[in-house]
Every structure is written in structure tokens, then in C-alpha cells.
C-alpha positions, 0 to 999 in steps of 0.5 A: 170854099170856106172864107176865113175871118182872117184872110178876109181881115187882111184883104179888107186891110189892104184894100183900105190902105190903098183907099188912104193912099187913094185920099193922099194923092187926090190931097197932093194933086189939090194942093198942086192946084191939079184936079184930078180929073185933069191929072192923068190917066192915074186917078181915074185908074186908082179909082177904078181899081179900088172900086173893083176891088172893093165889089170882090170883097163885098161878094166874098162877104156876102153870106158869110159868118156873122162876126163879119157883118160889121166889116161887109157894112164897112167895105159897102160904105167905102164902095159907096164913096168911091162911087159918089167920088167917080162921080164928082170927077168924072160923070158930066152934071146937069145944069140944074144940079149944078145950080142946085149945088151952088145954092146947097153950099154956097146960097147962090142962086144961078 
């Protein structure tokens, strides 16, 4: 099955736009005061979601023409975020990198 440039185009377009307003609602949530990890089920699905979505696309531009490669390193990019962003929410830290957080951005030594 061929994948056309652009079909794959507009998926990427769309998945992106629910990344914006993935960033949106974290942004209100934090101005509410509200982590997200505490909000609702809601983040955590978003989250989730995006990320899957994302993995569809990357396998869907796996070995496909190369004029798509600069948007395959863009949707790896973005999974990558949504990654490191379940992880800051929702996976538990260490002590020690806790600590070592503190003293990256703030000098603190714990």
C-alpha cells in the first residue's frame, strides 16, 4: 500500500494540532494552580493518546519516500517530548535525581 505525501501531510498536521492543544490545557491547568498529574484522568489520557498516535505515524513513515524524511524526524522529535513529558508527570524520581535536579536548576545542594 502506497503511503502518499499528502495523506501522511495532513495526519501529521492534525496530530500536531492536538499537541498544541495538549500544551494549552497543561498551560491553563498551571495557571489554575493545578498540575496536571492531579487534574483528572484527562492529562494523563491526552498524553497517552498523542503518544500513540504519534508511534502510528512514525511506523507509517518508516521506509517511506525520502521528501518525507525531514517530517519522520519531526514526528520522532515530538514523541520524544510526549515521552520525557509522561515522564515528568507521571513516573515516581528517585531521591538522587531529585537532588540532582535541584542543584542543575536551582544551585541547591540537598
Amino acid at each position: 500500500m502506497g503511503l502518499s505525501c499528502q495523506g501522511i501531510t495532513v495526519q501529521v498536521a492534525l496530530w500536531r494540532f492536538g499537541l498544541r492543544v495538549l500544551r494549552d490545557y497543561e498551560d491553563d491547568l498551571l495557571l489554575a494552580d493545578r498540575m496536571p498529574s492531579e487534574a483528572s484522568p484527562d492529562h494523563r489520557a491526552m498524553l497517552t493518546l498523542l503518544m500513540g498516535a504519534g508511534e502510528n505515524l512514525l511506523a507509517k513513515l518508516e521506509g517511506s519516500q525520502p521528501e518525507l524524511g525531514p517530517l519522520r524526524e519531526q514526528v520522532r522529535a515530538g514523541v520524544e517530548r510526549l515521552r520525557q513529558r509522561y515522564a515528568m508527570w507521571y513516573m515516581p524520581m528517585s531521591e538522587e535525581r531529585a537532588s540532582e535536579l535541584m542543584n542543575e536548576v536551582f544551585g541547591v545542594q540537598s
